[in-house]
C-alpha positions in Angstrom: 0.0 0.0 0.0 1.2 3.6 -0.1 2.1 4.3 3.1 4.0 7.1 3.7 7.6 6.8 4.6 11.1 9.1 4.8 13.2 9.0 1.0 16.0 7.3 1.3 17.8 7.8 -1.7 18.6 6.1 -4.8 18.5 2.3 -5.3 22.4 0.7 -5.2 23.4 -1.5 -8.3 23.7 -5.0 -7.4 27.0 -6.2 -10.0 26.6 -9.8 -11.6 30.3 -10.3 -10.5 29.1 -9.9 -6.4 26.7 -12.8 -7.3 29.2 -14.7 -8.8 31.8 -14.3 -6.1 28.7 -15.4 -3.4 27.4 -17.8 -5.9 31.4 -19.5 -5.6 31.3 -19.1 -1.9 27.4 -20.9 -0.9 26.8 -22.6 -4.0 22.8 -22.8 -3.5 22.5 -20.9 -0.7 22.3 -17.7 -2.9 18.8 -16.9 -4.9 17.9 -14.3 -6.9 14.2 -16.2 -7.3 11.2 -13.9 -7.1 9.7 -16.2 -4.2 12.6 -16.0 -2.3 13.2 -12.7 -2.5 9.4 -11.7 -1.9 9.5 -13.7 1.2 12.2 -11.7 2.7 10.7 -8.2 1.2 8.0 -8.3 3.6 7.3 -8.2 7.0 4.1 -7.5 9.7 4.8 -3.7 8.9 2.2 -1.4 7.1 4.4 -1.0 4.4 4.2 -2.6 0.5 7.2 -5.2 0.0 10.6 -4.0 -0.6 12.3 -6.7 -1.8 16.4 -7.7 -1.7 18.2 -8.1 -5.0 19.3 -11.4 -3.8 19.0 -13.6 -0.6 22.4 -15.7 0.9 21.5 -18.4 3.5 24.6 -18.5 6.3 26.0 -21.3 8.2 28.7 -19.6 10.4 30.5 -16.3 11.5 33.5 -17.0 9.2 31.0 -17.1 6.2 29.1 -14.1 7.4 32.5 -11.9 7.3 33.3 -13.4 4.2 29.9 -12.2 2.8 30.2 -8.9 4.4 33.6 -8.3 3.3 32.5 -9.2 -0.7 29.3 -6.5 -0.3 32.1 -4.2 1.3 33.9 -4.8 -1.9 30.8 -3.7 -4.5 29.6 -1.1 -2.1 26.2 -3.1 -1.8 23.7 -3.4 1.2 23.2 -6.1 3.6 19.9 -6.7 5.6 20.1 -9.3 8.2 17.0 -11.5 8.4 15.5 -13.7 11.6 12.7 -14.7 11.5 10.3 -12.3 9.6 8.4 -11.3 12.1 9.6 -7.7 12.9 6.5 -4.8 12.7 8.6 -1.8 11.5 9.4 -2.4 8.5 13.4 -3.7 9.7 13.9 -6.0 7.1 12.9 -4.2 4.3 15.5 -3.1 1.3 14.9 0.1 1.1 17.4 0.8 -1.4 18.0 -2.6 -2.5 21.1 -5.2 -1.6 22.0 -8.4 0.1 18.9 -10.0 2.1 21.5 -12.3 5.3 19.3 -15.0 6.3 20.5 -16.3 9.5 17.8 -18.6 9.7 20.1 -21.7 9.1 22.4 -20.6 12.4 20.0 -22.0 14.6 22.2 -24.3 16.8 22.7 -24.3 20.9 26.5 -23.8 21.3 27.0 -24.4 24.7 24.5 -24.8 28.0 26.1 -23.4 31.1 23.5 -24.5 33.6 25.8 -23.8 36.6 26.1 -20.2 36.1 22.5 -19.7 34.2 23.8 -19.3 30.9 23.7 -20.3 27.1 25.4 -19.1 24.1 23.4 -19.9 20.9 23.8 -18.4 17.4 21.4 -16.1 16.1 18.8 -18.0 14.4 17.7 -20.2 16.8 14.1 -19.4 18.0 13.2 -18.7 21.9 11.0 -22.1 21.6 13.6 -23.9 20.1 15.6 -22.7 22.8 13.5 -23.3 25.7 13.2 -26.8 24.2 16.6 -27.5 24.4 16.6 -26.7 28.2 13.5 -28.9 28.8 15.8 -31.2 31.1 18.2 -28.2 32.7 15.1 -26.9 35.2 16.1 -23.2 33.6 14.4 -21.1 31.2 14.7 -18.5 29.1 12.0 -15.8 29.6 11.9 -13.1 26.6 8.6 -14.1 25.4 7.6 -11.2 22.7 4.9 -13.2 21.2 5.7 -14.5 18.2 8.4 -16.8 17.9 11.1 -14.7 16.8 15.2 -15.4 16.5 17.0 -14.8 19.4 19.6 -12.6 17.2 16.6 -10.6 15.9 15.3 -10.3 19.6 18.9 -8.9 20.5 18.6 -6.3 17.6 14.9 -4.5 18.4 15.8 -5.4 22.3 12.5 -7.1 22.7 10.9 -7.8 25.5 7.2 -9.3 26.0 4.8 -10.6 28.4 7.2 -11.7 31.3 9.3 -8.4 30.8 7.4 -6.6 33.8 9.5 -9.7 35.6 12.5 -10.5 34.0 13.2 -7.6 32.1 13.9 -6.9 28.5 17.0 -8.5 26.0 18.6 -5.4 27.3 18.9 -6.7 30.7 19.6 -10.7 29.9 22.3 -10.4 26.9 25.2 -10.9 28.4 27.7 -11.3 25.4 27.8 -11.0 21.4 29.7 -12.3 18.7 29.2 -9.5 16.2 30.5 -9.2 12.4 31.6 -5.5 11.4 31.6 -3.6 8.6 35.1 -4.2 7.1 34.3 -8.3 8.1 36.5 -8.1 11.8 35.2 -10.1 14.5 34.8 -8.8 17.9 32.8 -9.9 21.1 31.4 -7.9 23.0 31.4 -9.4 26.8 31.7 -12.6 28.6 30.0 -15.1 30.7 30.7 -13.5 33.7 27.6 -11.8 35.5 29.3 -7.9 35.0 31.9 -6.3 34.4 33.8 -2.9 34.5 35.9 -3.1 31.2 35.3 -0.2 29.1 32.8 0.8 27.1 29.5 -1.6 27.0 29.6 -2.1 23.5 27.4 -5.2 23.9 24.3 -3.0 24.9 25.5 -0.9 21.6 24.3 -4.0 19.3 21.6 -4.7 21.6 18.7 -2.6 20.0 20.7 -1.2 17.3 18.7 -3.3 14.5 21.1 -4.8 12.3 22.6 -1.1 10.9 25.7 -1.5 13.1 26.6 -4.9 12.9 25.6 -8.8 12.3 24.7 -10.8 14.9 26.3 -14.2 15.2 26.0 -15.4 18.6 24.9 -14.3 21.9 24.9 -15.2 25.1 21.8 -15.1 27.3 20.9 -14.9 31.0 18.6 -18.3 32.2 16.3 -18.6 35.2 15.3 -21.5 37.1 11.8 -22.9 36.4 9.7 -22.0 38.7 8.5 -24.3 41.7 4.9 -23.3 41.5 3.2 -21.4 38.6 -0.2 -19.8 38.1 -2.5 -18.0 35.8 -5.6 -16.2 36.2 -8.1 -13.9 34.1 -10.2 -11.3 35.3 -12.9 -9.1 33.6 -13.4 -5.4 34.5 -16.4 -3.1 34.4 -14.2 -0.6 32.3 -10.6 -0.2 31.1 -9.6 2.5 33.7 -10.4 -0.1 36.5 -8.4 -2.9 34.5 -5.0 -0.7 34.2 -5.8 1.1 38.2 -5.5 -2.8 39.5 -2.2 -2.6 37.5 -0.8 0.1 38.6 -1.4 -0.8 42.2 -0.2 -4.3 41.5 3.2 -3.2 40.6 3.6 -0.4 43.2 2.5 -2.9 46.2 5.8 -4.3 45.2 4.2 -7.9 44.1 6.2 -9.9 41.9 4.1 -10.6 39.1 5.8 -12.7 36.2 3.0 -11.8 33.4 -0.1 -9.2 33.5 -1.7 -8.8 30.0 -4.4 -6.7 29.5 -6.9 -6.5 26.5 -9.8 -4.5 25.9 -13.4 -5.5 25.1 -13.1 -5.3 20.9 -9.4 -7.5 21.6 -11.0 -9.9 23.7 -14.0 -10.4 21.3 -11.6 -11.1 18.2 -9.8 -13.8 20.8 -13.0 -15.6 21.5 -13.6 -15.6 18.0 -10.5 -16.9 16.8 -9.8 -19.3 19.6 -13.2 -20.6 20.0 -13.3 -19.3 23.7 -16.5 -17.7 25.6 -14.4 -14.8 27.7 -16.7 -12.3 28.9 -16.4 -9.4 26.2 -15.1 -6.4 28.3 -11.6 -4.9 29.3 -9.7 -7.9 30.5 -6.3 -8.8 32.3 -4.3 -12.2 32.3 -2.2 -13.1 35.4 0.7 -15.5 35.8 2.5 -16.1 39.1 6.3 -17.9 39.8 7.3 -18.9 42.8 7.3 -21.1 45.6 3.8 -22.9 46.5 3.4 -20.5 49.5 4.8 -17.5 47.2 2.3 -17.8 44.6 -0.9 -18.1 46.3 0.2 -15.2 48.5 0.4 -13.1 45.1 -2.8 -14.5 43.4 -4.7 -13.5 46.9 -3.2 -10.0 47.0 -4.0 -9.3 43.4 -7.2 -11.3 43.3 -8.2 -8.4 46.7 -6.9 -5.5 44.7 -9.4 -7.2 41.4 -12.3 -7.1 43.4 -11.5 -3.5 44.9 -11.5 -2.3 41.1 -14.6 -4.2 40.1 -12.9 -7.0 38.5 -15.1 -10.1 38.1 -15.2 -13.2 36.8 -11.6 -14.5 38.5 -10.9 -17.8 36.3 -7.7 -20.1 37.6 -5.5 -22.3 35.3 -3.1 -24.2 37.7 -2.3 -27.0 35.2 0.3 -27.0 32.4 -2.3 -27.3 29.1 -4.7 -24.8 31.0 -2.3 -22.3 30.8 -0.8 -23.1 27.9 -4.6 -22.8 26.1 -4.7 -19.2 27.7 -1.2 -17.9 27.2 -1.8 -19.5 23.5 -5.0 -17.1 22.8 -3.4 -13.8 24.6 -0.1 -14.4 22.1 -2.5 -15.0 19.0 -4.3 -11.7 19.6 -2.8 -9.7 16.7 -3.6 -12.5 14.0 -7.2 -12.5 15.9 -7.7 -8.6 15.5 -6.5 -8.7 11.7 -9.9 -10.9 11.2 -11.7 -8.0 12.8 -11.6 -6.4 9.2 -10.7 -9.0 6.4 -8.2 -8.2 3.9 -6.9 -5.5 6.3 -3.4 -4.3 7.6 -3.1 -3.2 11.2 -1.0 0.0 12.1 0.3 -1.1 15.5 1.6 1.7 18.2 4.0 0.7 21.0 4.4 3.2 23.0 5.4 2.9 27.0 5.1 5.4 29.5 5.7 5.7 33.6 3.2 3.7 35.4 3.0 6.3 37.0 0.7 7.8 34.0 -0.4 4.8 32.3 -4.1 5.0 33.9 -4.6 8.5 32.3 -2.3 7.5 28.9 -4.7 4.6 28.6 -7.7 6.9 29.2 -6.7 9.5 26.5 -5.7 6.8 24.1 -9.4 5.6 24.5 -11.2 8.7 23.8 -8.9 9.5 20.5 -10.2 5.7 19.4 -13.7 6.1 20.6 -13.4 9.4 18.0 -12.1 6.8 14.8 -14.2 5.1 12.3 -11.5 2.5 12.7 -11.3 -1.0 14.6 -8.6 -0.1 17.2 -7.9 -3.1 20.0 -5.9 -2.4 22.3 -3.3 -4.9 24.3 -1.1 -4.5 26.2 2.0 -5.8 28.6 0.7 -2.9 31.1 3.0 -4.4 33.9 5.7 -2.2 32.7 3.8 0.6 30.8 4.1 -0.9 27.5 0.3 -0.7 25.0 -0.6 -1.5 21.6 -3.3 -0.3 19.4 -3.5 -2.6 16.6 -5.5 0.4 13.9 -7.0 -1.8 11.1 -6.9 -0.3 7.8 -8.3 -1.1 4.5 -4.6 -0.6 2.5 -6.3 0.3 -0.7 -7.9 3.3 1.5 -5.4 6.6 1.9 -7.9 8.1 4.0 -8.2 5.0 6.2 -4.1 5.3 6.3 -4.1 8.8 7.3 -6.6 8.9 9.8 -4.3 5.9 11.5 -0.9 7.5 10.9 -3.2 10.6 13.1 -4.2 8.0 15.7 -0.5 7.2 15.7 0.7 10.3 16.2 -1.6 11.6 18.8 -0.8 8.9 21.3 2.7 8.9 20.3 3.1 12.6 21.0 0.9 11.7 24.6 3.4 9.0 25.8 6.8 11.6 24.9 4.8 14.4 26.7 4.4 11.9 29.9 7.9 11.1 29.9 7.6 7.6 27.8 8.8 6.2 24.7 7.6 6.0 21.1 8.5 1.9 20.7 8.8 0.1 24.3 9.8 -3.3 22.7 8.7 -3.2 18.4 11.8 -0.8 17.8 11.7 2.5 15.1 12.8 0.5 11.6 10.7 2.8 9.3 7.6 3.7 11.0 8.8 5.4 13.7 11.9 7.4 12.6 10.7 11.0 12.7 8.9 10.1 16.4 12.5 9.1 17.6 13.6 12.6 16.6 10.4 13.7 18.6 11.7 11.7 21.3 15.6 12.4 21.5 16.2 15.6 19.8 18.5 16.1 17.2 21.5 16.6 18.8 21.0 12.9 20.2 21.0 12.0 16.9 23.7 13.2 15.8 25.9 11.5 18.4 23.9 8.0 17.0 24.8 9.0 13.6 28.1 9.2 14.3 28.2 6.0 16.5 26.9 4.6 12.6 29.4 6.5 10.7 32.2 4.8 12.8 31.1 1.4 12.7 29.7 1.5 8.9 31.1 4.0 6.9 29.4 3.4 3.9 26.4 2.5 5.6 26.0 -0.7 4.0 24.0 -2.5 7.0 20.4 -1.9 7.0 20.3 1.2 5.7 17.1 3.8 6.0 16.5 2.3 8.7 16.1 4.4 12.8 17.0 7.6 11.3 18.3 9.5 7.8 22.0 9.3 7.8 21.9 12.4 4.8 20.7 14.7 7.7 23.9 14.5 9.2 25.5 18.3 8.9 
């Protein structure tokens, strides 16, 4: 669709001889077919496809600097790719290039279970991670939904429903393996739980969203499962009520791993999509870790502040497929919401704001949709601040696309104004570039720009992509 979007200059020739030299180097791991390259043109973004001149599949670091260091050579682009799932439009070539899949670097390199660690390379999938520590007692919480790649969780520093617990990829990276521009090969920290040695270049990659370097391993913090776990949902009269049991939830200091809320129109596309019969108003979903004891002390100090805010309708899942059934629906809530409107594309905001002011961002937010002609759900991982409207738009509509980009804007510009952010976990890629000026300033962008001009002079990774590197004085 035409969405609107920053230039970004003029498309960069892609030389038969590059293909050759990768053709000589992967064999069949290099396409130039149209399917191949539409699949990684394309993402959950409300942008059209922008697809790669070409696609190379990689099976270790030393390839991946030997591919960077032949782009290097013809001056072309190079986007890394996960798993596809990004909402920003990340992945997209912009001005053309090199599509990276990583997909195929999907191995567990080592399981330190002593010291709570693993070091995997970049395309394996949390699942496929968690699976392979099915018989450790440890997990690895980052759950942002979908089932992305752990290198592509490192490089929009995701987050997710048990972030209000465990934190973000920001806190539980401990080390990367990263591929430069010119093809060296650093890393970036060590096993050891911190460190004072220099500068912290590993929370540089983290979030940086492939335009500084390629990801090619990392090392991630692991937890102990949990001795006890629970899950509840509870309906509330009214949305204000849902996000005030939040609010004092978090501030009572209880240690909630998960609290999920979603609003009547979210819940109504769940039921619908995952043949459930929730009550169809504003809605949170519970989980507690910890001991026996621990957990039912939680669940009956949250369940007390529920009922104080009018919430009704307490359902338990104690057992392992309960839970799994309602975690299951919560995380297939933006597929859900697309059927709301068939044949539509969802503008999703992200923004995260103090808890402090989420009750009254919430509140705001709900009168600018009430005001739309639009389906606008709204979820959220309100534990830590963090909402989504999901704006469904007919793509073939400009005015549909304008009245959301409003939408978009309006909340954005709230959440700054309360001392939030414009993306608490999706990233900026495209969508949000001009907002992160909004955000920063430019002078703070200037100092990222040259952070970029350092590591990739010729800005062949990702370019277009967090800010315009031509604004640059």
């Amino acid at each position: 669709m035409n969405h609107p979007h920053p230039p970004f200059g003029a498309k960069r020739p892609f030389p038969d001889a590059l293909l050759t030299e990768l053709q000589s180097l992967l064999g069949e791991r290099v396409s130039t077919k149209d399917a191949v390259r539409e699949h990684h043109g394309r993402d959950e973004s409300p942008f059209d496809p922008m697809l790669p001149d070409a696609v190379a599949f990689a099976h270790s670091t030393d390839e991946v600097a030997q591919i960077v260091k032949l782009c290097g050579k013809y001056n072309v682009p190079i986007i890394p790719y996960g798993a596809g799932s990004s909402l920003e439009g990340h992945l997209l070539a912009v001005v053309g290039g090199l599509s990276l899949d990583l997909s195929e670097m999907n191995q567990v390199v080592s399981i330190n279970a002593e010291d709570l660690t693993a070091t995997v390379q970049p395309g394996l999938s949390r699942k496929a991670l968690n699976e392979a520590l099915r018989d450790t007692g440890l997990f690895f919480p980052i759950d942002p939904g979908a089932d992305a790649s752990i290198g592509g969780m490192c490089a929009t520093r995701a987050s997710g429903t048990n972030a209000v617990r465990y934190g973000t990829m920001r806190e539980n990276v401990l080390a990367l393996t990263v591929v430069l521009a010119d093809g060296r090969v650093i890393k970036t920290g060590t096993r050891a739980r911190k460190s004072s040695a220099g500068y912290d270049l590993t929370r540089v990659f983290v979030g940086s969203e492939g335009t500084l370097g390629i990801i090619t391993e990392a090392t991630v913090r692991l937890y102990p499962q949990p001795e006890a776990v629970s899950a509840a949902i509870c309906a509330f009269p009214s949305m204000g009520d849902a996000v005030n049991c939040v609010i004092q939830t978090i501030q009572l200091g209880v240690p909630i791993a998960r609290v999920e809320f979603v609003d009547a129109l979210a819940v109504r596309a769940i039921n619908r999509h995952s043949k459930l019969t929730l009550p169809e108003t504003p809605t949170l979903f519970f989980e507690f870790h910890g001991s026996e004891n621990g957990v039912a002390e939680q669940a009956e100090t949250v369940q007390s502040l529920a009922a104080d805010n009018g919430g009704h309708n307490f359902e338990w899942a104690t057992r392992t497929e309960d839970r799994n059934r309602m975690w299951s629906a919560r995380h297939s809530a933006y597929f859900a919401m697309l059927q709301l409107k068939p044949g539509c594309r969802a503008v999703t905001t992200d923004v995260c704001v103090p808890i402090s002011r989420l009750a009254e961002c919430v509140a705001e937010t709900e009168a600018d949709l009430q005001a739309s002609s639009l389906p606008c759900p709204i979820v959220g991982h309100v534990g830590d601040g963090n909402f989504h409207v999901a704006i469904l738009i007919d793509p073939d509509k400009p005015a549909e696309i304008e009245e959301a980009e409003r939408i978009n804007q309006r909340i954005v510009e709230r959440a700054i104004r309360m001392d939030g952010t414009c993306t608490g976990e999706h990233g900026i890629g495209l969508h949000k570039m001009t907002f992160l000026v909004t955000e920063h300033g430019e002078d703070a962008i200037d100092v990222m720009r040259s952070i970029k001009a350092a590591l990739d002079p010729h800005n062949l990774f990702n370019p277009g992509k967090i800010f315009d590197m031509r604004a640059a004085s």
